[in-house]
C-alpha positions as CSV (number, residue, x, y, z in Angstrom):
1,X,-16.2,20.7,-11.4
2,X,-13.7,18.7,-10.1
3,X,-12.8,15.4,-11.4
4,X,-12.6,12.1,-8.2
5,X,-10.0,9.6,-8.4
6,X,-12.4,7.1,-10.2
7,X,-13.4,9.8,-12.9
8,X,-9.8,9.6,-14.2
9,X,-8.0,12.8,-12.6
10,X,-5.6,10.8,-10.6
11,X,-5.2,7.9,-13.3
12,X,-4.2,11.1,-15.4
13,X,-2.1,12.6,-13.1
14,X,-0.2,9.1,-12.9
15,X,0.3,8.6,-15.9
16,X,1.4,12.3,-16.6
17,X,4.2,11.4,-13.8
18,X,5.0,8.0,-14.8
19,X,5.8,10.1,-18.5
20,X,8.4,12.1,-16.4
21,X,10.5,9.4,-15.1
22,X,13.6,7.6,-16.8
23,X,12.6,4.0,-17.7
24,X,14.9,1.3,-17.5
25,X,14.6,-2.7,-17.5
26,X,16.2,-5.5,-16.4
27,X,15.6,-9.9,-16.9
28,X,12.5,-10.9,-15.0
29,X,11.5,-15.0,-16.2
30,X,10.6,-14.8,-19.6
31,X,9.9,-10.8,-19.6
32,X,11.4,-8.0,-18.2
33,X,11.2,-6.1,-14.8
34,X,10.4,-2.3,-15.8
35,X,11.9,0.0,-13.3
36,X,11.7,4.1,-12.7
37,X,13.7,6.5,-12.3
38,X,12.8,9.6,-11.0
39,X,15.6,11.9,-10.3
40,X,19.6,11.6,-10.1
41,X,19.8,14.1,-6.7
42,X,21.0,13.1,-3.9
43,X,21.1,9.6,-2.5
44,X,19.4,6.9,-4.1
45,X,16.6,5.4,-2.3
46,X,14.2,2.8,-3.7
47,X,10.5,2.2,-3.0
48,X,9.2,-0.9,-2.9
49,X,5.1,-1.3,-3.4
50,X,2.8,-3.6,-2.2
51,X,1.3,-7.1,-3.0
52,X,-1.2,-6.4,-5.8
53,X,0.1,-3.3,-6.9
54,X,2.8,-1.0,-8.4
55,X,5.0,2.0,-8.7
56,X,1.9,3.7,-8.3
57,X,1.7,3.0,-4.6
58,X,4.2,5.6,-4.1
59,X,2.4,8.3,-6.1
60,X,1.9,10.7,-3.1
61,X,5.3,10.4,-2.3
62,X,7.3,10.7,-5.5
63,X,7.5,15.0,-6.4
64,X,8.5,15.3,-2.7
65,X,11.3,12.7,-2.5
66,X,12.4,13.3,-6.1
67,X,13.7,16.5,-4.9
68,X,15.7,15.9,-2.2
69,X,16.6,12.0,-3.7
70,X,17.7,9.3,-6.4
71,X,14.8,7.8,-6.6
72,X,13.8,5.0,-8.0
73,X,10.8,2.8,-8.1
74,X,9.7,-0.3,-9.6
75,X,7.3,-2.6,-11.0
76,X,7.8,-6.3,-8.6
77,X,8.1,-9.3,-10.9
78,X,4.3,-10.0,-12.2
79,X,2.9,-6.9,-11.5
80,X,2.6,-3.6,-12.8
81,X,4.2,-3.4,-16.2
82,X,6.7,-6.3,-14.9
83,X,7.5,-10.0,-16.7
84,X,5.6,-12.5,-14.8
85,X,7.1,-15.3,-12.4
86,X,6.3,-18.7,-11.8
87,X,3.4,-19.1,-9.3
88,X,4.3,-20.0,-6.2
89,X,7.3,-17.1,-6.5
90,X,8.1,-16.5,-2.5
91,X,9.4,-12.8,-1.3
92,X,13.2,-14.0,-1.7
93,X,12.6,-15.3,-5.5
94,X,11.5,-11.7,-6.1
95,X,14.6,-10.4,-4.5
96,X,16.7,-12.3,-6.2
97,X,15.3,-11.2,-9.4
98,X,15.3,-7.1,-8.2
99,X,19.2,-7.6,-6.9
100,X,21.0,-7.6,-9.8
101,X,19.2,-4.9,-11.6
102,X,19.6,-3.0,-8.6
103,X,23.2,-3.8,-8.3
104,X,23.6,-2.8,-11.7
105,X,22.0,0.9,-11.4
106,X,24.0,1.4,-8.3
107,X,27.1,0.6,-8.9
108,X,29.0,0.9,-5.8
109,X,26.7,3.1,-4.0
110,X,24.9,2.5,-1.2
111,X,21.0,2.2,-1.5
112,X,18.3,3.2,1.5
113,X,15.1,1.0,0.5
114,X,11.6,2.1,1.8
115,X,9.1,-0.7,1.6
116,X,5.4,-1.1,1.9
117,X,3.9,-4.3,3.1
118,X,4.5,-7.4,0.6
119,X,7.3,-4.7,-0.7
120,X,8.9,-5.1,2.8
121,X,8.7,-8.7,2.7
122,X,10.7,-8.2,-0.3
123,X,13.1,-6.0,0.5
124,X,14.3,-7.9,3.7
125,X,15.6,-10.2,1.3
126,X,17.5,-7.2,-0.6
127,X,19.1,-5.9,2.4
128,X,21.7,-8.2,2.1
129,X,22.2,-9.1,-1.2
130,X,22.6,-5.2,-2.1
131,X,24.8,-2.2,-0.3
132,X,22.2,-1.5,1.7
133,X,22.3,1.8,4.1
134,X,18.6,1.8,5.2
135,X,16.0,-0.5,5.5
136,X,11.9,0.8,6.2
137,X,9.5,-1.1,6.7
138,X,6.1,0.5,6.1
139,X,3.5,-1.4,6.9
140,X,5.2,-4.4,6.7
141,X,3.3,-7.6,5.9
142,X,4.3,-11.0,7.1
143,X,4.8,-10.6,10.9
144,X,3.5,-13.3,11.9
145,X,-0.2,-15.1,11.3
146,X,-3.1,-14.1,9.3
147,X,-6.0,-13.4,10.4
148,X,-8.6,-12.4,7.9
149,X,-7.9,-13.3,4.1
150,X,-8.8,-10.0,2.4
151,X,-10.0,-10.7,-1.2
152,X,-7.9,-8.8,-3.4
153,X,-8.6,-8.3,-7.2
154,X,-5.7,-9.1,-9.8
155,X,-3.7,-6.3,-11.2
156,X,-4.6,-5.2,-14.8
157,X,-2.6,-5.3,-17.5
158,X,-4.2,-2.3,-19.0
159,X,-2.5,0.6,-17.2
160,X,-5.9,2.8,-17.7
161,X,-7.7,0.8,-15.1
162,X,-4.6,0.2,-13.0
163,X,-5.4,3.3,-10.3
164,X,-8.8,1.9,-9.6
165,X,-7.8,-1.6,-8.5
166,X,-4.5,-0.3,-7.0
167,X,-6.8,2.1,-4.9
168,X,-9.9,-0.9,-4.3
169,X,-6.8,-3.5,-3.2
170,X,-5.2,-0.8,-0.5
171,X,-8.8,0.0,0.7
172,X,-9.6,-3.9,1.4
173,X,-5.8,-4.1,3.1
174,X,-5.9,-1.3,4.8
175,X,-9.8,-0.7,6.2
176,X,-12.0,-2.8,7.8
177,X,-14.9,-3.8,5.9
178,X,-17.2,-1.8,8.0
179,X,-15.1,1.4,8.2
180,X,-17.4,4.1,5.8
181,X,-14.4,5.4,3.3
């Protein structure tokens, strides 16, 4: 028998890869920001996540890009495993706060960024404060008005339930409410 995402078998599977990766952290407010990294081949590339989210967004993508890439990934101020920041935070507050860690793990190389929706938002506002090489936008969030307001839940704290709401969150962003998943 095999075990769905909601059974646990992909919240293990996370966890088992977030157990592989380098941890590192940096100021965020009053807490830290928690950062990943994955492997030290290659360029380094960061991947933003999404609004609501974290690392995890990326799960799919990390063993294949850890191969060929330094890759990092991160937690966005108050979410994930990161330090909270004051409410009404805007995508170039969070930027400012990812920059200097950033800056820090780089040193004078150049970083490509890959972004997912709110994480694109984000990292428009990296692109210049950063050696930036590339800059893509996945999915980018923000272009201009909104529509529908999607009901998202809040991110966990609890890391166990994380994958669940994670996955719930995309499938509200991403699908219609009438599209059978």
């Amino acid at each position: 028998m095999t075990s769905s995402p909601s059974s646990g078998g992909l919240a293990e599977s996370a966890a088992r890869l977030l157990e592989s990766a380098e941890q590192h952290f940096t100021p965020c407010g009053n807490g830290r920001l928690q950062w990943q990294q994955w492997s030290d081949a290659g360029p380094p590339l960061l991947l933003l996540h999404g609004g609501f989210g974290s690392w995890n967004h990326w799960y799919a993508n990390i063993d294949r890009l850890r191969r060929e890439r330094a890759l990092w990934t991160l937690d966005m101020p108050g979410l994930g495993a990161s330090g909270d920041v004051f409410r009404q935070a805007r995508p170039q507050h969070f930027a400012a706060i990812i920059a200097p860690g950033l800056r820090r793990f780089m040193g004078r190389r150049s970083v490509d960024i890959a972004a997912f929706s709110f994480g694109a938002m984000v990292g428009v506002h990296l692109v210049d404060a950063v050696r930036c090489s590339r800059f893509f936008a996945i999915g980018a969030a923000g272009c201009g008005a909104l529509h529908v307001q999607v009901p998202l839940e809040a991110p966990p704290r609890d890391d166990s339930a994380a994958f669940d709401v994670h996955r719930r969150n995309l499938r509200a962003l991403m699908f219609s409410a009438g599209f059978p998943i």
